[in-house]
N, C-alpha and C positions, 0 to 999 in steps of 0.2 A: 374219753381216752382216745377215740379216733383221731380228735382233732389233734391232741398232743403230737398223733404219731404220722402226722400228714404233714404237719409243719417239722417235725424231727426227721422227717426222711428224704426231704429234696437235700437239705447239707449233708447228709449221711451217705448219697451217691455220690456227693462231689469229691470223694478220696480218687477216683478210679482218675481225675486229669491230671493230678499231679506225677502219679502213679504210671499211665499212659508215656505223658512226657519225661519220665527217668529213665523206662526202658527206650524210647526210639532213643534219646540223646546217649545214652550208653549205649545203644548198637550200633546208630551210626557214626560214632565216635569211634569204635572198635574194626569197623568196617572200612573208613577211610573213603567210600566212592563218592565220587565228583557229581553223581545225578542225585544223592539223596543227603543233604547236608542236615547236622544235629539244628534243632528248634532253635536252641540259641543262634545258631550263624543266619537263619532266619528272619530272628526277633530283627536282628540287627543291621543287617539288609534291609529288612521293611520298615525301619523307623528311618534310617538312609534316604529311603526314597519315596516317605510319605514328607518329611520336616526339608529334604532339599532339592525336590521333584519340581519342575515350574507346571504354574497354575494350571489349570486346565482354559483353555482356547487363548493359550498365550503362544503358541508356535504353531 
């Protein structure tokens, strides 16, 4: 029964990122400030400038 309950309980902590990531993006979505943007405007950002960023030791 250990083992049941070792492989059931690493998924069973992964509630708390989704969870995490609702509250910052409702607060700082409610909050509006220019230095702490919601995870989305993040995600977004960073897929921006990993997909159209130049190479690295190309400038």
């Amino acid at each position: 029964m250990t083992a049941l309950r070792r492989v059931l309980a690493r998924p069973a902590r992964l509630w708390v990122v989704p969870i995490v990531l609702l509250v910052w993006e409702l607060a700082t979505r409610a909050m509006q400030h220019p230095f702490f943007p919601p995870p989305s405007v993040i995600v977004v950002h960073m897929r921006d400038l990993w997909f159209t960023g130049s190479p690295p030791g190309s400038g």
